[in-house]
Residue frames as qw, qx, qy, qz and C-alpha x, y, z in Angstrom:
[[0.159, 0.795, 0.424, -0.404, -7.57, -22.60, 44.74],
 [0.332, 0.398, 0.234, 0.822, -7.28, -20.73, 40.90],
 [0.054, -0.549, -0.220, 0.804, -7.16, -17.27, 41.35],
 [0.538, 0.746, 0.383, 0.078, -9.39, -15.18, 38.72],
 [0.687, 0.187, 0.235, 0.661, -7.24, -13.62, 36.09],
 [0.097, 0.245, 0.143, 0.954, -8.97, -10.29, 36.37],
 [0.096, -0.152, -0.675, 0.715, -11.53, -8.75, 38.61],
 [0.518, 0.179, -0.059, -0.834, -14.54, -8.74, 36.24],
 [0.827, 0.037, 0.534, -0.173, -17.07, -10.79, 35.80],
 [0.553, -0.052, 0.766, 0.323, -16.70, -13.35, 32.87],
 [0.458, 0.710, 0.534, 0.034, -19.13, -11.51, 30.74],
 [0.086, 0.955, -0.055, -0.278, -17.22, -8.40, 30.46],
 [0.490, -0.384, 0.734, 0.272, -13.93, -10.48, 29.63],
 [0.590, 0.245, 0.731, 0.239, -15.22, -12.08, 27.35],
 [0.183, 0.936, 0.242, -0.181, -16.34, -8.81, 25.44],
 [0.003, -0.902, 0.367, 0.229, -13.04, -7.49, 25.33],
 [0.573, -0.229, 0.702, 0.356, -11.17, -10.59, 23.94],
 [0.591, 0.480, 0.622, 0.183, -13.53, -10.59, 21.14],
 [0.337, 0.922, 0.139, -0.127, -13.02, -7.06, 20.49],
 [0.422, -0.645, 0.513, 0.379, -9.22, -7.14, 21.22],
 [0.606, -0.142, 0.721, 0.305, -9.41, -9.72, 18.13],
 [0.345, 0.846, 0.393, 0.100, -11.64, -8.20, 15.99],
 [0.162, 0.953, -0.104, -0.232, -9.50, -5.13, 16.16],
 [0.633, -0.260, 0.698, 0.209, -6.67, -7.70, 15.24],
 [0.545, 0.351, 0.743, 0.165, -8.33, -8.69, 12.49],
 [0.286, 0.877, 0.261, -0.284, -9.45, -5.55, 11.29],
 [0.171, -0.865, 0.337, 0.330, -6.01, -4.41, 11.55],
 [0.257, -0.137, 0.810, 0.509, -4.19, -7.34, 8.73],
 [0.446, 0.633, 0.607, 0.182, -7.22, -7.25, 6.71],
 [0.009, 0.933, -0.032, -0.358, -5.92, -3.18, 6.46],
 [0.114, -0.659, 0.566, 0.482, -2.28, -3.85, 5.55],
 [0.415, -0.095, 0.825, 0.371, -3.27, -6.70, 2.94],
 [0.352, 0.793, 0.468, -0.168, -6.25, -5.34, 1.25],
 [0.219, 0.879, -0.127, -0.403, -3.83, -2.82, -0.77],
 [0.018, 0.465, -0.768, -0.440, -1.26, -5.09, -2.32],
 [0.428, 0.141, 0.885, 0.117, -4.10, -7.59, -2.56],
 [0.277, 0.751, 0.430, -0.417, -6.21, -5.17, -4.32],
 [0.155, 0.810, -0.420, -0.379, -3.49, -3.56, -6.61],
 [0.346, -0.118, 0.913, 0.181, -2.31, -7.59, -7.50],
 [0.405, 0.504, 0.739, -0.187, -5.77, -7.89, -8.52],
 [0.258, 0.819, -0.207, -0.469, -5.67, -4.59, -10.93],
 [0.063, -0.619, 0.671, 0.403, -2.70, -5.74, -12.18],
 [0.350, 0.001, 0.934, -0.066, -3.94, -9.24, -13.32],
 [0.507, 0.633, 0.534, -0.241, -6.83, -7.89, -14.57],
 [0.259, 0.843, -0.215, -0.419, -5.20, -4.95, -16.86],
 [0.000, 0.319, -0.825, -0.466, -2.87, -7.72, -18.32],
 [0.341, 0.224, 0.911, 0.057, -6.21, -10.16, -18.99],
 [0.065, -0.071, -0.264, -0.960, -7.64, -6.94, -20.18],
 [0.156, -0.779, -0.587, 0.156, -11.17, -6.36, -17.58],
 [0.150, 0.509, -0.059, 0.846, -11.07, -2.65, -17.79],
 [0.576, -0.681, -0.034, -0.451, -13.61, -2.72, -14.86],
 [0.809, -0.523, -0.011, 0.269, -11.30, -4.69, -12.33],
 [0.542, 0.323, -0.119, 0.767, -7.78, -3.04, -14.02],
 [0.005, -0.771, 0.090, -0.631, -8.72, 0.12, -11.87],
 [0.757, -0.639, -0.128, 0.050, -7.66, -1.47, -8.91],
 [0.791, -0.049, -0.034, 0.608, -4.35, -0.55, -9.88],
 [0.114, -0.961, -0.054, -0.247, -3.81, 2.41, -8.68],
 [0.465, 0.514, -0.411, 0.592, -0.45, 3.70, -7.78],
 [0.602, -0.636, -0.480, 0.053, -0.18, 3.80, -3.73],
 [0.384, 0.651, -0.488, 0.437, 2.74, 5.64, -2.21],
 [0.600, -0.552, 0.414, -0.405, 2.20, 4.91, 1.06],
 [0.984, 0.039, 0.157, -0.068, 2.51, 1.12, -0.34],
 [0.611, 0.665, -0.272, 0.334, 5.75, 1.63, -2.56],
 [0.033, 0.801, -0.424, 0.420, 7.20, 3.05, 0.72],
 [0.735, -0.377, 0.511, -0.237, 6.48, 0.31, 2.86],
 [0.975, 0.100, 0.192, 0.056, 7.91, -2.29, 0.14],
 [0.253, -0.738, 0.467, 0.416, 10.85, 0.27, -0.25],
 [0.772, 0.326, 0.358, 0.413, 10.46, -0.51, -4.16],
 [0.308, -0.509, 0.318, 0.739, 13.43, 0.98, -6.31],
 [0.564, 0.680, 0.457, -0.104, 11.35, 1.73, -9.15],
 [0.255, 0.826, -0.410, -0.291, 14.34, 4.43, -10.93],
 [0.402, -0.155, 0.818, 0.380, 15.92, 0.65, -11.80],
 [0.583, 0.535, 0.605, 0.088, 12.86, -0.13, -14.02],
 [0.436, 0.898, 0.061, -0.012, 13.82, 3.00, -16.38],
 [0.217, -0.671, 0.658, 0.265, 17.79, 2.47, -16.54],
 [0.912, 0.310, -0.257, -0.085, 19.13, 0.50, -19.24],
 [0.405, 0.438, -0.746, 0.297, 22.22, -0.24, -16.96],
 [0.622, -0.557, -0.536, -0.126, 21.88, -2.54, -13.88],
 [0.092, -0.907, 0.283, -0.299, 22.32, -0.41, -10.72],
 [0.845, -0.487, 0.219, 0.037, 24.72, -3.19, -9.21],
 [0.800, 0.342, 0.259, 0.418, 27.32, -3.18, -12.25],
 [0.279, 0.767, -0.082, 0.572, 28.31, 0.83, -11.79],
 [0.417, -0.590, -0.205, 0.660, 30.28, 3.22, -9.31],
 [0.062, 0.993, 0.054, 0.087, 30.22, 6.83, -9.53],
 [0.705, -0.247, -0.129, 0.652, 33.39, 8.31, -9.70],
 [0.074, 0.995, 0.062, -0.025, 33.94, 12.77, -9.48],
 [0.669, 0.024, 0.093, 0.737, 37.48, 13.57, -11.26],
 [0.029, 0.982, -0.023, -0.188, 38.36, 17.34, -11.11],
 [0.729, 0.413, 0.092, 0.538, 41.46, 18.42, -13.41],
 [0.301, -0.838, -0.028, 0.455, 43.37, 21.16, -11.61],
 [0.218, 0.947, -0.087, -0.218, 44.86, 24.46, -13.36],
 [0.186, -0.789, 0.574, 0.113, 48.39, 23.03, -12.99],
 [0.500, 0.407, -0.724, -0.246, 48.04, 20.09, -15.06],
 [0.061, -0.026, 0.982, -0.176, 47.39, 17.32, -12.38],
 [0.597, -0.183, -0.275, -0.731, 44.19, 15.57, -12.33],
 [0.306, -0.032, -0.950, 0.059, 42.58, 12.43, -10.62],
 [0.420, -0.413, -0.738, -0.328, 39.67, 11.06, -8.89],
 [0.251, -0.449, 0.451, -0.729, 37.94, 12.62, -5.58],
 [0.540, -0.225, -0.810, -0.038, 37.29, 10.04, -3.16],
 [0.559, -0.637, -0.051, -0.528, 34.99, 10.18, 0.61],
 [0.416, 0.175, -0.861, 0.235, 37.23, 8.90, 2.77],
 [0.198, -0.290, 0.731, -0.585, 34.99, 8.88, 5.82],
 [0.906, 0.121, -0.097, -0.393, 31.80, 7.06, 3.64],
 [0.751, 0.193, -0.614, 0.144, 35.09, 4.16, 2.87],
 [0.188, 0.257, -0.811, 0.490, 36.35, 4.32, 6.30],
 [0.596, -0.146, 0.361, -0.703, 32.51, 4.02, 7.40],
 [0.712, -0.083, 0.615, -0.328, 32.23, 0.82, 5.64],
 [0.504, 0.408, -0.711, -0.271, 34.13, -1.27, 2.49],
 [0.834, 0.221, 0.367, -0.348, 32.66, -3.98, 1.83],
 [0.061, 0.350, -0.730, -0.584, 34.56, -6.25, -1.48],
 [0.805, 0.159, 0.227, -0.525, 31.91, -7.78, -3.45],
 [0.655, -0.053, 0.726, 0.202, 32.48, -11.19, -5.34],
 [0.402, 0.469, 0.708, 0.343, 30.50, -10.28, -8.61],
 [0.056, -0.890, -0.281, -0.355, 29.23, -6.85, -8.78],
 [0.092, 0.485, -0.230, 0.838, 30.42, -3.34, -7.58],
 [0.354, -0.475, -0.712, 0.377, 29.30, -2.81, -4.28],
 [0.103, -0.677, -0.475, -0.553, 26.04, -0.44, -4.01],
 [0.199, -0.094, -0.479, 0.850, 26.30, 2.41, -1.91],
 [0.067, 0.762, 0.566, -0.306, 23.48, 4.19, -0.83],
 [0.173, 0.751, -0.072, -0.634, 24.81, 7.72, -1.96],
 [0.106, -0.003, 0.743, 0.661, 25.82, 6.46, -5.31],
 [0.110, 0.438, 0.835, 0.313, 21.82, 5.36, -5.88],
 [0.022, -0.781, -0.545, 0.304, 20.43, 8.11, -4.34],
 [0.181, -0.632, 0.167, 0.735, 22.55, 10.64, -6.41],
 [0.380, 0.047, 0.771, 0.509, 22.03, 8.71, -9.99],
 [0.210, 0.649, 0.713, 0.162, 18.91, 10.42, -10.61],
 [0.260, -0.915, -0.286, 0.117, 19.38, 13.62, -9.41],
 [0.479, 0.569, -0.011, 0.669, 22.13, 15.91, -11.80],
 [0.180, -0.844, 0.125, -0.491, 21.90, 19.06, -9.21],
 [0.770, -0.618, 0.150, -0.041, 22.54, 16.80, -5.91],
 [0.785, 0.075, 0.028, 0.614, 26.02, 14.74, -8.08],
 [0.322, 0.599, -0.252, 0.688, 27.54, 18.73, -8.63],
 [0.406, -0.795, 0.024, -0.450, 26.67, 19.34, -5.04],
 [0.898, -0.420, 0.127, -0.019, 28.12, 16.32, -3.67],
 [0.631, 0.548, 0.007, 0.548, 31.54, 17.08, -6.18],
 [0.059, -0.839, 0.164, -0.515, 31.27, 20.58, -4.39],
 [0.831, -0.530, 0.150, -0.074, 31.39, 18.53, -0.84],
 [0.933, 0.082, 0.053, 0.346, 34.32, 16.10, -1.94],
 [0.425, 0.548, -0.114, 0.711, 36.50, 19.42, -3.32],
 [0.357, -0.794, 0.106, -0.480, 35.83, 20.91, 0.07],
 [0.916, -0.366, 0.146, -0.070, 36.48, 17.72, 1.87],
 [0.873, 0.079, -0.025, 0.480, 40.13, 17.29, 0.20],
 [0.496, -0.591, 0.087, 0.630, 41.18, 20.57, 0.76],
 [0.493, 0.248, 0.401, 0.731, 40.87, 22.37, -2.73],
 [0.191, 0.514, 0.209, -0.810, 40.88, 25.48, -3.40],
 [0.578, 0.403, 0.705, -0.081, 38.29, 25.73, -5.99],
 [0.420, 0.873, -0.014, -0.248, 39.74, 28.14, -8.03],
 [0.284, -0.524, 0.763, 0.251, 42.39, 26.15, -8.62],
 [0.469, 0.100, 0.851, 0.215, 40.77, 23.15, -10.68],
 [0.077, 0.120, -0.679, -0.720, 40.22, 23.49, -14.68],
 [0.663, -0.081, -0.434, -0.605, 37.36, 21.06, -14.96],
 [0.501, -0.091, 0.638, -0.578, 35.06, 19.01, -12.94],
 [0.424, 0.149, -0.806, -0.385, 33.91, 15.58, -14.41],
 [0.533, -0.163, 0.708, -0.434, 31.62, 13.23, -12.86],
 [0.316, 0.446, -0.758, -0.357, 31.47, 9.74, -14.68],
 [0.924, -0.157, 0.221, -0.270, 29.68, 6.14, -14.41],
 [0.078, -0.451, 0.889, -0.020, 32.08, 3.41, -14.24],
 [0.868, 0.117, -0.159, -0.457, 29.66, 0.72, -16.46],
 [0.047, 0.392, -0.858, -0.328, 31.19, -3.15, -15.85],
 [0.712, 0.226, -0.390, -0.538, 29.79, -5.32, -18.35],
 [0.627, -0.281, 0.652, -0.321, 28.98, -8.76, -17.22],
 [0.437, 0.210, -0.712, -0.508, 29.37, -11.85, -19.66],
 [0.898, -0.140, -0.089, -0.408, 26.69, -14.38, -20.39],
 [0.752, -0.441, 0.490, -0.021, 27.79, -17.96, -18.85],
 [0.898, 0.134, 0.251, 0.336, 29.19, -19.47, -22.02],
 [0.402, 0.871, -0.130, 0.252, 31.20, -16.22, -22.61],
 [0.384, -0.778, 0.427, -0.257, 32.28, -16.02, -19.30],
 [0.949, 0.026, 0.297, 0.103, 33.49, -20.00, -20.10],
 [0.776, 0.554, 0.002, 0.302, 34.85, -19.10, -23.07],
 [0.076, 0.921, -0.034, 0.380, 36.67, -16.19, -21.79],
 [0.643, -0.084, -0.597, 0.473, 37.72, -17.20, -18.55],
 [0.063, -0.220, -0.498, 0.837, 36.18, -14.45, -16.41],
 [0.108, 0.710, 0.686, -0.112, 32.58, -12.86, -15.78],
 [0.097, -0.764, 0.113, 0.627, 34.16, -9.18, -16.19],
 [0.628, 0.502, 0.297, 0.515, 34.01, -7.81, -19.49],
 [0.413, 0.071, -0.167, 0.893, 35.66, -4.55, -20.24],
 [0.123, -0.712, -0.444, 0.531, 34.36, -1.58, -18.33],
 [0.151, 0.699, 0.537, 0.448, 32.29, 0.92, -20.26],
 [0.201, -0.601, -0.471, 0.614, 32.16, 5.13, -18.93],
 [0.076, 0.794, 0.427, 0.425, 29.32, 7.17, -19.68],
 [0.211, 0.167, -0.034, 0.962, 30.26, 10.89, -19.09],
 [0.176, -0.671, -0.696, -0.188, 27.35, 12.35, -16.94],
 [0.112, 0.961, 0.087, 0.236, 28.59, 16.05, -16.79],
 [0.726, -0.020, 0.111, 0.679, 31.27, 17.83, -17.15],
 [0.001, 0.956, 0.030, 0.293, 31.82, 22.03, -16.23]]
């Protein structure tokens, strides 16, 4: 003996499956309709329709959900080739780098090829006010007193990557490391 699956009749059942799918349906024709729509723009604006190019429209809601890193496309360095480093020069003649020891002791990683890409590094590269802030943190975090240190530096560490028959010729992919000064008070 089959037991029925649900205590309505067959007409009402049936009703709801179809809507259940329909709202299914409704619901991926939502999320793909914007990147297919913006694809389209694009495509058009390079074949040059001016009347289909306005599909490209900037989304944000879309950007966030594809979690694109769009501050690479205006660097001329790639962001996998640097490290941030914050050097402070103290009154008394010593100097050296300030390091986070509980970001390294949260997770070091060695990469094979490339620097390895912290989160605060990228999220600080744009954003001059947040690196002196996060300097201020670090000098707090080692225990200076801040009227003690001369100057405050905060530096990219650039390494240059050779092409494959350099890196032949040469005998390594590392070429010499480049550092761009990116304030200093």
């Amino acid at each position: 003996m089959e037991m029925p699956s649900a205590n309505l009749p067959p007409s009402s059942t049936s009703w709801r499956e179809k809507a259940r799918k329909t709202g299914i349906l409704l619901l991926l024709l939502g999320l793909l309709l914007p990147p297919f729509l913006v694809n389209i723009g694009s495509n058009a604006e390079q074949a040059g329709w001016p009347r289909l190019a306005k599909l490209n429209q900037p989304l944000p809601f879309l950007q966030a959900l594809l979690l694109c890193q769009q501050w690479t496309l205006f660097s001329q360095m790639s962001p996998f080739n640097f490290t941030m480093h914050f050097h402070v020069a103290l009154t008394d003649g010593q100097a050296g780098d300030l390091r986070d020891w509980d970001k390294e002791r949260a997770g070091k990683w060695e990469s094979v090829l490339f620097h390895n890409e912290p989160k605060t590094e990228l999220n600080l590269y744009s954003d001059p006010g947040a690196q002196r802030l996060y300097l201020e943190y670090l000098v707090r975090r080692s225990g200076l007193n801040p009227s003690d240190i001369a100057r405050r530096t905060i530096y990219l560490s650039y390494r240059n990557i050779f092409s494959r028959e350099k890196a032949a010729k040469e005998g390594t992919y590392y070429g010499p490391e480049t550092y761009f000064v990116l304030d200093s008070y």
